[in-house]
N, C-alpha and C positions, 0 to 999 in steps of 0.2 A: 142738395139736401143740407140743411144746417146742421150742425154740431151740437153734441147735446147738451153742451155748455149753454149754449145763445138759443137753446129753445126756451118758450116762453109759454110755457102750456097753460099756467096759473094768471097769466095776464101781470105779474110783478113787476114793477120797476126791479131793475137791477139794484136799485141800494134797498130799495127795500127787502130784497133777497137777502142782500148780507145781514140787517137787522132780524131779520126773520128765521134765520139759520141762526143767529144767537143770542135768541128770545128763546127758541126748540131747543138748543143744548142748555141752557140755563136751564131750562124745565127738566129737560131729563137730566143734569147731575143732582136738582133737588129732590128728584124719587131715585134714581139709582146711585148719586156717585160719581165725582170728576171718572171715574175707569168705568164708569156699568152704561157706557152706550157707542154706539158706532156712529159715523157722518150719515149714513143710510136711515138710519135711526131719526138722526135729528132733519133727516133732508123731507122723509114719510110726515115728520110732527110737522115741519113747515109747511105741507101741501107742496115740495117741487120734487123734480127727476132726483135720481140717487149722484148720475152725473154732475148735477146743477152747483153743488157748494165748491167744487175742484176751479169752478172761476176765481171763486175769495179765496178760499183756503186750500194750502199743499194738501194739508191731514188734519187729522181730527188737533192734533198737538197744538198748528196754527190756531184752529179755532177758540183753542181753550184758552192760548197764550193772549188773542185780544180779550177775552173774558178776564184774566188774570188783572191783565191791564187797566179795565176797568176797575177789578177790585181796588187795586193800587189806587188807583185817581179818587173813589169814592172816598177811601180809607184818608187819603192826604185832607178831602175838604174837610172830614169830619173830625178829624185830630186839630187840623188848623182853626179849628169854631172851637174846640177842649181847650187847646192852649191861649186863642184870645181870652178868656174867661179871668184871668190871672196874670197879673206880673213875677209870681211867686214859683219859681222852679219847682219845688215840693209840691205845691197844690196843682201845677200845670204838667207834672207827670201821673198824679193822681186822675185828673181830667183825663187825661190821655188812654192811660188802664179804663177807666170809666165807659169812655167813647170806645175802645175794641171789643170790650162783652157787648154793651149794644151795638154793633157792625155784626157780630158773627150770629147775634140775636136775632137781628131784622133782616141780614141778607144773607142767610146760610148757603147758598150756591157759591154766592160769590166772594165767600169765607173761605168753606173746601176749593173752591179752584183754586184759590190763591194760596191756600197752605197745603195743599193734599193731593195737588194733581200732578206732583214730580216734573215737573217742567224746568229742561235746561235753560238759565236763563241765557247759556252763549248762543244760543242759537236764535235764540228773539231780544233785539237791540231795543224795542219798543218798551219792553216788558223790564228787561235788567234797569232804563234810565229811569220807571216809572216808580221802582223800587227805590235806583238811588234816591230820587227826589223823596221820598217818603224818610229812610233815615235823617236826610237834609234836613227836612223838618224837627225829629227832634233828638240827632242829637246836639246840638246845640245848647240846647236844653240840660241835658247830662252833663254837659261840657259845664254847665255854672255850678253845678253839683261837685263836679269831680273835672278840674283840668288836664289831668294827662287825659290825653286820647285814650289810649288804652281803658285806662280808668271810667271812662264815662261810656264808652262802649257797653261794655261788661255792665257797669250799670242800667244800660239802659234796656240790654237784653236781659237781665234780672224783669224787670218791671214790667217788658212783654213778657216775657216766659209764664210770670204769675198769673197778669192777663190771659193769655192763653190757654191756659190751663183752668184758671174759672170757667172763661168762655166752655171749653169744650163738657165740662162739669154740668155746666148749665143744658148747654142744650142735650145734655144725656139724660136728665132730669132728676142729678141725683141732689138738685135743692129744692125737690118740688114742682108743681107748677100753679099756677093761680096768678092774679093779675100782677101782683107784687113780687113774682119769682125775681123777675130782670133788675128793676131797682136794689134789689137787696141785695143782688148781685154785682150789680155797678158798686155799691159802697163797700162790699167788702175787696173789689178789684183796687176801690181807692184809696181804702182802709192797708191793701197790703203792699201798693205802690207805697204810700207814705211814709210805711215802718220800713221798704227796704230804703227809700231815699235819706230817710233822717240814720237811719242806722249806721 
């Protein structure tokens, strides 16, 4: 008798298992919540055994932490499009503020995994280099702003934090909602990056 890992009730490709298991958790943290579901949970939403995701994933933590990872990767193309836009540090940390309200706008799952789901990054090497790579990107950046290290750090977590803090503003809906909420949101994220960079 086979193991209920390598059973195949659903007829799935094995990789498609694993896409499919984190298509179902993407789904259920954007109605519950990186913490409102269990592997059972998302193994039911995918159509397989509750045994079936313990092939890809340890725990649910694994699953979320390749989810995280993705956020990381999508967030890197989309900052690296903000800051081609500009040769100008001020306006390409503005771009950048800009480019985070829309990620947490258009992919709120994989916003909360990535900010909300408390995930040790020593315990997933995939997920801590996917992050490094993301500061890689900008701060750099900060770094033409302000040369000590320290200095441009600090900076550059000023200008997320503002982002961030938009962002969640936003999608709480305390600027409204109507087709124009998100844009007026971007420029005030790039409106407050800019005052804290010149500042």
């Amino acid at each position: 008798m086979s193991s209920p890992a390598k059973r195949r009730s659903t007829g799935r490709h094995h990789g498609d298992l694993r896409n499919a298991l984190l298509r179902a958790a993407l789904e259920l943290v954007g109605e519950k919540g990186p913490h409102g579901f269990t592997l059972a949970e998302a193994s039911r939403r995918a159509g397989v055994s509750v045994a079936a995701p313990y092939k890809h994933f340890a725990d649910r933590e694994t699953l979320l932490a390749e989810l995280a990872t993705t956020g990381y990767r999508e967030q890197y193309d989309r900052f690296a499009r903000a800051l081609g836009g500009s040769e100008d540090p001020v306006q390409q940390l503005a771009a950048f503020a800009a480019a985070y309200v829309r990620f947490a706008a258009e992919e709120p799952a994989l916003f909360d995994i990535t900010f909300h789901a408390g995930l040790d990054k020593s315990r997933f090497a995939e997920l801590a280099s996917a992050g490094d790579e993301l500061t890689g990107l900008l701060l750099p950046v900060a770094r033409r702003l302000a040369p000590d290290p320290d200095d441009a750090y600090d900076l550059l977590l000023r200008v997320a934090g503002a982002a961030h803090g938009l962002a969640v503003f936003l999608r709480q809906g305390l600027f409204g909602v109507g087709s124009g909420t998100l844009a007026d949101t971007e420029e005030k994220a790039a409106r407050t990056a800019r005052a804290i960079t010149s500042g």
